[in-house]
N, CA, C and O of each residue as an XYZ file, in Angstrom:
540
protein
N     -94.980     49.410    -47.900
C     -95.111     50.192    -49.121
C     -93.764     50.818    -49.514
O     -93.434     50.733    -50.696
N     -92.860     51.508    -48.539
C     -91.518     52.152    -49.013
C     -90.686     51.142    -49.340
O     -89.734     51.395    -50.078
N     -90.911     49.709    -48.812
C     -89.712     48.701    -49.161
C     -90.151     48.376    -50.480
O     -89.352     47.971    -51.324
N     -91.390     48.530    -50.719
C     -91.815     47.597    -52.574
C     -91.199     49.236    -53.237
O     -90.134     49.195    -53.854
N     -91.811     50.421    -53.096
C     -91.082     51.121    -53.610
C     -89.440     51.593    -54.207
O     -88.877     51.854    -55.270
N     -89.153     51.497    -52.774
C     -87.284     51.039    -52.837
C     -86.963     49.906    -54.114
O     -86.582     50.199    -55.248
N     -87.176     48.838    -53.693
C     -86.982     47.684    -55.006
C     -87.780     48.414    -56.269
O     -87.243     48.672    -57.347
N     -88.162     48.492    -56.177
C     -89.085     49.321    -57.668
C     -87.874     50.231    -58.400
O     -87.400     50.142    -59.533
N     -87.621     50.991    -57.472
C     -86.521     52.385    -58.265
C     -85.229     51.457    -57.617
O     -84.606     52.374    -57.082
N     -84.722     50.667    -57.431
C     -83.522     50.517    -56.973
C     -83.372     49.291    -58.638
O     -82.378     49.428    -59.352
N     -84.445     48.234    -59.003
C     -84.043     47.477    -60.389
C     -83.723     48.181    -61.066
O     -82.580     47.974    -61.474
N     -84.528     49.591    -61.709
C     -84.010     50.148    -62.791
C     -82.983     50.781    -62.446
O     -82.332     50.944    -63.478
N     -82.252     51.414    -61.256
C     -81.444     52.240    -61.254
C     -80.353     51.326    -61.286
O     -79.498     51.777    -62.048
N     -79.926     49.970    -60.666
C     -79.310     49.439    -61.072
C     -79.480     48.582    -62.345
O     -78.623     47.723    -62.551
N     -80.517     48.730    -63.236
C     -79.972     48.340    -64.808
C     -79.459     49.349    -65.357
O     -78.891     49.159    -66.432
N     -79.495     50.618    -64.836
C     -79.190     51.953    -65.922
C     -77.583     51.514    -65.468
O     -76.832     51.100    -66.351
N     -77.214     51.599    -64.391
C     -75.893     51.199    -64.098
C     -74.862     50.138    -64.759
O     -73.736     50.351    -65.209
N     -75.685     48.779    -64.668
C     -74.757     47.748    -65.833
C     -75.338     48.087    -66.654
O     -74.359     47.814    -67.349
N     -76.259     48.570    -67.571
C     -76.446     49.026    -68.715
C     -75.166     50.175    -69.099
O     -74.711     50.060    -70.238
N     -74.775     50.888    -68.524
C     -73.798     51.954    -68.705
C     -72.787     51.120    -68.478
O     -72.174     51.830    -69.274
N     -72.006     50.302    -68.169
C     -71.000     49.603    -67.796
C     -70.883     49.046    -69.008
O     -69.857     49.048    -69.689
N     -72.052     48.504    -69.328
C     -72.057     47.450    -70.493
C     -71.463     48.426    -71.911
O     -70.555     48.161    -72.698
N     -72.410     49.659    -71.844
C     -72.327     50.616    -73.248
C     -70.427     51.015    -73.443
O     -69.872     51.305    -74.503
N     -69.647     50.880    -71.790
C     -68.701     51.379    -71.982
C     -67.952     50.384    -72.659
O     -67.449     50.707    -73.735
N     -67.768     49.128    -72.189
C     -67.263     48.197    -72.556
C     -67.743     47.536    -74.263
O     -67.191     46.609    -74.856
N     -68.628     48.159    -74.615
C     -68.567     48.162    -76.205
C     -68.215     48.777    -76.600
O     -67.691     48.408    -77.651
N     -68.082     50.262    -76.296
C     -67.872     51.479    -76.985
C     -65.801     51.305    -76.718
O     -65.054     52.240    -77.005
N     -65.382     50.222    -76.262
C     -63.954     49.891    -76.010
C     -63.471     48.919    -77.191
O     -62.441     49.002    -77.860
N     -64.636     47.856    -77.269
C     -64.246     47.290    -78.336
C     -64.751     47.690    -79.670
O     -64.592     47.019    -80.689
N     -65.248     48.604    -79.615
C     -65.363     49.779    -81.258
C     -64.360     50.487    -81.547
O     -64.068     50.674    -82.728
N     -63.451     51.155    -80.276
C     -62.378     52.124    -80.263
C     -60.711     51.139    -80.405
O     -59.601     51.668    -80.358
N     -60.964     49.747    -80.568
C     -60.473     49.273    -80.859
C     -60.511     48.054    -81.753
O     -59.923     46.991    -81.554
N     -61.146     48.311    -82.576
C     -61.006     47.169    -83.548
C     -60.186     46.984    -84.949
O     -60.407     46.217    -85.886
N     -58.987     48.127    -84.724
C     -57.931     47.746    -85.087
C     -57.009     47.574    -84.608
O     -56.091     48.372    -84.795
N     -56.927     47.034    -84.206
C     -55.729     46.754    -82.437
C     -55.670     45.215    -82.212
O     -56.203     44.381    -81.481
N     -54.509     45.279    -83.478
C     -54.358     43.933    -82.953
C     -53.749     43.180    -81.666
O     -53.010     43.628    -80.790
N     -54.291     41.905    -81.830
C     -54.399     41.022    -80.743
C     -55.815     41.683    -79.645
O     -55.983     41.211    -78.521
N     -56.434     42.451    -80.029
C     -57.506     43.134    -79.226
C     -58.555     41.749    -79.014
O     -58.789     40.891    -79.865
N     -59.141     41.826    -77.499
C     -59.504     40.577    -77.383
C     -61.314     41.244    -77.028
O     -61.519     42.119    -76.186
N     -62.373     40.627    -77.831
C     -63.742     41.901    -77.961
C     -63.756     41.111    -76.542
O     -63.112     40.083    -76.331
N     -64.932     42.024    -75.236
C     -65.414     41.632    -74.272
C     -66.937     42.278    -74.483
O     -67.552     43.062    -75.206
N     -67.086     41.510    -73.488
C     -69.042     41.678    -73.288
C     -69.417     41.366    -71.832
O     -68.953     40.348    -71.320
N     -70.245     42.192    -71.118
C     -70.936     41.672    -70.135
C     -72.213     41.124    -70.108
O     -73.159     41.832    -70.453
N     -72.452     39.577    -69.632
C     -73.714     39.293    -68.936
C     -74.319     39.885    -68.557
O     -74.365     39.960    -67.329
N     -75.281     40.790    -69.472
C     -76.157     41.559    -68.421
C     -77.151     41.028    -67.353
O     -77.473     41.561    -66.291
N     -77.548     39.885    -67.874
C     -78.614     39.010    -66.946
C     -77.996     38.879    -65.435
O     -78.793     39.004    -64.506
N     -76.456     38.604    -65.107
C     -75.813     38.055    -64.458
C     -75.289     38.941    -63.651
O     -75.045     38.753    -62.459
N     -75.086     40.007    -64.312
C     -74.689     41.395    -63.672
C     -75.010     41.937    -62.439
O     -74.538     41.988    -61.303
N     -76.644     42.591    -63.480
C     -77.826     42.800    -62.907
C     -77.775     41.866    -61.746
O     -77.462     42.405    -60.684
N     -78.049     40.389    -61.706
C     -78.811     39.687    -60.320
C     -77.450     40.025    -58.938
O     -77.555     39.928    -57.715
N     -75.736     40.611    -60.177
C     -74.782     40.827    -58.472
C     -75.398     41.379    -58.261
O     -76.185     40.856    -57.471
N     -75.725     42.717    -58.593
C     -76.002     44.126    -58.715
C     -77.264     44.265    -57.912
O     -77.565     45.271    -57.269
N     -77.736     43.533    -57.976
C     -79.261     43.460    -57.130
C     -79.222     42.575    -55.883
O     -80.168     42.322    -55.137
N     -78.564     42.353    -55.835
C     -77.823     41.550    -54.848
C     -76.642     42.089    -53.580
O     -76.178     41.509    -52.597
N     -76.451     43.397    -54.122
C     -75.131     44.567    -53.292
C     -74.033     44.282    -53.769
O     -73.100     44.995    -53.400
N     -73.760     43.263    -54.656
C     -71.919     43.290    -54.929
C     -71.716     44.635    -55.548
O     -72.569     45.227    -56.209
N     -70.751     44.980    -55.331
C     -70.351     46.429    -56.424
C     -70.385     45.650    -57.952
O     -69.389     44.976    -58.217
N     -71.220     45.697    -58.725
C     -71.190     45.944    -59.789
C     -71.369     44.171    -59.877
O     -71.943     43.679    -58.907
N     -70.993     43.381    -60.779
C     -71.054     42.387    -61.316
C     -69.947     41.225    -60.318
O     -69.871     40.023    -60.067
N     -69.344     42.295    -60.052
C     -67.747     41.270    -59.182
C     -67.989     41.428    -57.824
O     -67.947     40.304    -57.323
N     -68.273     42.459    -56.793
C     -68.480     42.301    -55.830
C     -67.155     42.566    -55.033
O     -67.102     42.580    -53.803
N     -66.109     42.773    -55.856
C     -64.506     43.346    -54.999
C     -64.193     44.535    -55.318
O     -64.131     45.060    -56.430
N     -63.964     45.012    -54.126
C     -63.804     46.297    -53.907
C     -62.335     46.785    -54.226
O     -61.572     45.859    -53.949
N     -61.784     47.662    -54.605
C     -60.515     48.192    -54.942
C     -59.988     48.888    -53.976
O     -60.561     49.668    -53.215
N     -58.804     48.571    -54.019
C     -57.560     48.074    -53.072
C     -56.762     49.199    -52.885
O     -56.142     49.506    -53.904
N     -56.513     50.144    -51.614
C     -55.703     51.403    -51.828
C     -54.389     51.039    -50.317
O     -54.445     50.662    -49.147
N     -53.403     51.427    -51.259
C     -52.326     50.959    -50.182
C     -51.709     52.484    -49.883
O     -50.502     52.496    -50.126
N     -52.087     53.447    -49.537
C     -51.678     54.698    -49.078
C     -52.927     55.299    -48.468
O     -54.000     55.074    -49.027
N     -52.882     56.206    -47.132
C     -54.000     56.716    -47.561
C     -54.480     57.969    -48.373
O     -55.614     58.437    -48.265
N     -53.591     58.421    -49.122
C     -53.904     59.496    -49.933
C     -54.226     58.836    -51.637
O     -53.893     59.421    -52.667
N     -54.726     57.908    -51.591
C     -55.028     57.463    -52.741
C     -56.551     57.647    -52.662
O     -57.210     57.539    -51.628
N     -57.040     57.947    -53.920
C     -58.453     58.190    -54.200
C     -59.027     56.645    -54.630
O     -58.548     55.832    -55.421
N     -60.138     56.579    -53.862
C     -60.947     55.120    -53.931
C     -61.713     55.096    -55.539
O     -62.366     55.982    -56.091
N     -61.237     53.331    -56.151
C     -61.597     53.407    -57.150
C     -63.229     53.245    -58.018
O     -63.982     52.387    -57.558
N     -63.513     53.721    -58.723
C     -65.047     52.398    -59.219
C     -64.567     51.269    -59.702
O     -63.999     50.988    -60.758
N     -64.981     50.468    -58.476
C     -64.892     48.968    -58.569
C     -65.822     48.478    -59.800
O     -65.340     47.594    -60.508
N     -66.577     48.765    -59.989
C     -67.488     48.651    -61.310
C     -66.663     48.533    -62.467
O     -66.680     47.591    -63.259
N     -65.745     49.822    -62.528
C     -65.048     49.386    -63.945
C     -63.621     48.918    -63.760
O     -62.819     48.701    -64.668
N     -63.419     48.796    -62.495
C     -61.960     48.557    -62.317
C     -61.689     46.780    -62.269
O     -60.721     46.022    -62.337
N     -62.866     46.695    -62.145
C     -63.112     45.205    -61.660
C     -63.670     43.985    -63.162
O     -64.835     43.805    -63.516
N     -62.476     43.367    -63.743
C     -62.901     42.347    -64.932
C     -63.999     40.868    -64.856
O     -64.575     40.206    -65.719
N     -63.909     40.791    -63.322
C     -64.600     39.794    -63.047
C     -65.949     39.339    -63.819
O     -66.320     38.198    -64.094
N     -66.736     40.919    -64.152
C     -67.787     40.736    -64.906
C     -68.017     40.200    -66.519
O     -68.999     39.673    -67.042
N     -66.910     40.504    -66.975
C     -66.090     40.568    -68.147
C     -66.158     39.355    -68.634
O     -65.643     38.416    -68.028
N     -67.099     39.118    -70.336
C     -66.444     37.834    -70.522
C     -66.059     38.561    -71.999
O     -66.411     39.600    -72.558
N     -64.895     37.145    -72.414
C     -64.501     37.327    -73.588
C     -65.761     37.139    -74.986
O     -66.643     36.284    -75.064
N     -65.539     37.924    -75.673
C     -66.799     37.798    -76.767
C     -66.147     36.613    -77.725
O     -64.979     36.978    -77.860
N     -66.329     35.317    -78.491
C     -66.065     34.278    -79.502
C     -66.602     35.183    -80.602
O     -67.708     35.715    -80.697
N     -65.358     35.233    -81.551
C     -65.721     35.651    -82.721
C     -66.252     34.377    -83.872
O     -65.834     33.219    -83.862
N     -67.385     35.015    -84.936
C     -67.427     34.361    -85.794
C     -66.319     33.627    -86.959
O     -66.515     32.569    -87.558
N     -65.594     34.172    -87.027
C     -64.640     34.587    -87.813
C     -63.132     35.234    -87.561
O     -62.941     36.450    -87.568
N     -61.946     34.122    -87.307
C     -61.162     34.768    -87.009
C     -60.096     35.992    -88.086
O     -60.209     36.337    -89.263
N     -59.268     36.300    -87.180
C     -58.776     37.350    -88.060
C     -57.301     37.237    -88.133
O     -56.764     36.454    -87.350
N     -56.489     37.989    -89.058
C     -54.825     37.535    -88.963
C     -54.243     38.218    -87.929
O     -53.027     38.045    -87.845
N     -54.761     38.973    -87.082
C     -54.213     40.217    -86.221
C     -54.113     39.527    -85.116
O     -53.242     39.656    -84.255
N     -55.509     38.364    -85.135
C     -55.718     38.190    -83.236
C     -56.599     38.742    -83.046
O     -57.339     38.132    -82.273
N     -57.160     40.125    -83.518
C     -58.371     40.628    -82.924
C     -59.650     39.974    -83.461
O     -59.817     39.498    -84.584
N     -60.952     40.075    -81.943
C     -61.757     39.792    -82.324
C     -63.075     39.908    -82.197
O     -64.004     39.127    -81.992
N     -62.888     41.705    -82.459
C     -63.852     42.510    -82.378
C     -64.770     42.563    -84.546
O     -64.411     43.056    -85.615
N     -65.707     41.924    -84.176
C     -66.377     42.186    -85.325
C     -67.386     43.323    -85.367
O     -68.358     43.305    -84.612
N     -67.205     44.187    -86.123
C     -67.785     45.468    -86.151
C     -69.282     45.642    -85.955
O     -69.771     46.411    -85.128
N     -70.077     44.743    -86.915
C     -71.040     44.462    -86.894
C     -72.164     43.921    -85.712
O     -73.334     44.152    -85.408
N     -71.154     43.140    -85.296
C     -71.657     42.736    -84.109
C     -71.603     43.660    -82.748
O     -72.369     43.574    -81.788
N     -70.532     44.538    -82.910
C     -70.490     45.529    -81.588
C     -71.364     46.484    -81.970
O     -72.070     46.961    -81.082
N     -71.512     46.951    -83.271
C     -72.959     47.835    -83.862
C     -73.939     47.509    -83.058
O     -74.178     48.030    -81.969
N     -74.592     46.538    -83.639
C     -75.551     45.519    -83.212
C     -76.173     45.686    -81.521
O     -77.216     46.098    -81.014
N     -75.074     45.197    -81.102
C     -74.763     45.261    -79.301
C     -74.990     46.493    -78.655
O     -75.510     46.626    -77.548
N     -74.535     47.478    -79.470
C     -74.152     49.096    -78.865
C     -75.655     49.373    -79.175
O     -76.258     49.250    -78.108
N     -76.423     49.659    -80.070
C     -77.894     49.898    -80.374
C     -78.718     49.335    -79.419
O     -79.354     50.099    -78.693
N     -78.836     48.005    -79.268
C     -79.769     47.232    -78.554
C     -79.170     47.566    -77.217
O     -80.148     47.496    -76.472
N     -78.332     47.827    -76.622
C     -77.807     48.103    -75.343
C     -78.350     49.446    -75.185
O     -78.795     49.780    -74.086
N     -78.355     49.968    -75.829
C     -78.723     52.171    -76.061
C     -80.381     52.105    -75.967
O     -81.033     52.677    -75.093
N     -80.956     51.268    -77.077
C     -82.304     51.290    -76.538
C     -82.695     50.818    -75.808
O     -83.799     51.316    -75.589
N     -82.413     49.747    -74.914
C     -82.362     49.052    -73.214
C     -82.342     49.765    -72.553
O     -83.343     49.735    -71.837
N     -81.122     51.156    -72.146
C     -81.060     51.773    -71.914
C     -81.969     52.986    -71.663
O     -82.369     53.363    -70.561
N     -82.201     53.474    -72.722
C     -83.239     54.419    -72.750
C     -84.940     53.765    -72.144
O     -85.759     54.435    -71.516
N     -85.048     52.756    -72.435
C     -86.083     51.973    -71.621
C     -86.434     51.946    -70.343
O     -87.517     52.032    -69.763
N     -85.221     51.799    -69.967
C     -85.230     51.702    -68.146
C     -85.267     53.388    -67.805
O     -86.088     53.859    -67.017
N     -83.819     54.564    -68.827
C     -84.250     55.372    -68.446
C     -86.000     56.183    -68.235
O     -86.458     56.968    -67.405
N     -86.631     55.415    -69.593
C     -88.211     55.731    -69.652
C     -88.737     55.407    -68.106
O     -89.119     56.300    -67.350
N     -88.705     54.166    -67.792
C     -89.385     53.239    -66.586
C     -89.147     54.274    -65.496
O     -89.875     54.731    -64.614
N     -88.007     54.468    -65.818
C     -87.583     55.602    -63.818
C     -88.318     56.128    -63.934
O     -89.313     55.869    -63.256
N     -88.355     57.527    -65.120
C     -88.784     58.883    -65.009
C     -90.092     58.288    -64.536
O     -90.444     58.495    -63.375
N     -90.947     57.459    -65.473
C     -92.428     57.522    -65.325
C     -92.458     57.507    -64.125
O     -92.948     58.488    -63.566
N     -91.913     56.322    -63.266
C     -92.225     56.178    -61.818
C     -91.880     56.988    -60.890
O     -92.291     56.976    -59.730
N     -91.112     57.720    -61.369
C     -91.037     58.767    -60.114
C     -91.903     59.912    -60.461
O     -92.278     60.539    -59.470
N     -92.282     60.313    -61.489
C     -93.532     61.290    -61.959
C     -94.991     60.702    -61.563
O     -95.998     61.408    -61.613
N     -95.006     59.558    -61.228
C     -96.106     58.888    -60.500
C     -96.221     59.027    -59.267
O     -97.119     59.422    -58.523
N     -94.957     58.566    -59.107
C     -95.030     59.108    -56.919
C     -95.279     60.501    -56.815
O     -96.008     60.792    -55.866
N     -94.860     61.507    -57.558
C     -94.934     62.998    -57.370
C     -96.635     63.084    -57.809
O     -97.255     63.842    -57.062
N     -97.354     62.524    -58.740
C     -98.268     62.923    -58.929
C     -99.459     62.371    -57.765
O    -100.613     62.772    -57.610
N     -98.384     60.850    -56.718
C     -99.666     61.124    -55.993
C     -99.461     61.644    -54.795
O    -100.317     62.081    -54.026
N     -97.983     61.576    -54.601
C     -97.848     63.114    -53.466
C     -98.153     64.470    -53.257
O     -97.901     65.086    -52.222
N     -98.722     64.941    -54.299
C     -99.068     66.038    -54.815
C    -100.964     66.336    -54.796
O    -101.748     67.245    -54.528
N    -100.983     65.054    -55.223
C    -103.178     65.144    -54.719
C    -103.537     64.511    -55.467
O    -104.743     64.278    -55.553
């Protein structure tokens, strides 16, 4: 019963995770879509998720690299591009960039309400375990 539980709160907690990875990495190519030569990225969330559920840190699974020991250990999650693919624009542009606005709109919404979804899924389930730990 604690191991089906565990997997239960461990999927959503790791979708809230590449879900947040994901929101950052749009909210990068919004903060730059006048920047030229800016190249848009996107993560696989499908693909992510199964490292991620799987123990790699994050989508890549490599850990960041400290050559002193007074260096502070990094999040491999965002430090790490491996997850990273380049987004194909519809439409190129004279700059090089190829962040289309619309489309990172688009992405950033449906990623936010994904988001909030899974955040829904946790809460309920853990307000379920409390309600039957409780009587």
């Amino acid at each position: 019963m604690l191991n089906r539980l565990d997997d239960m709160l461990n999927f959503h907690t790791q979708a809230l995770r590449v879900r947040d990875q994901r929101q950052q990495v749009l909210a990068s190519n919004i903060a730059n879509a006048d920047t030229p030569n800016y190249k848009a990225r996107d993560v696989d969330f499908n693909t992510a998720l199964q490292g991620a559920l799987k123990g790699a840190a994050s989508a890549g699974g490599v850990a960041v690299a400290t050559t002193a020991p007074g260096h502070m250990k990094g999040n491999a999650s965002l430090a790490n591009d491996a997850g990273l693919l380049y987004r194909t624009p519809s439409q190129g542009s004279i700059d090089g960039n190829t962040v289309e606005m619309d489309t990172e709109r688009a992405a950033f919404a449906d990623n936010a309400l994904h988001y909030e979804f899974n955040l829904n899924r946790l809460s309920s389930q853990i307000k379920s375990m409390l309600s039957v730990i409780q009587g």
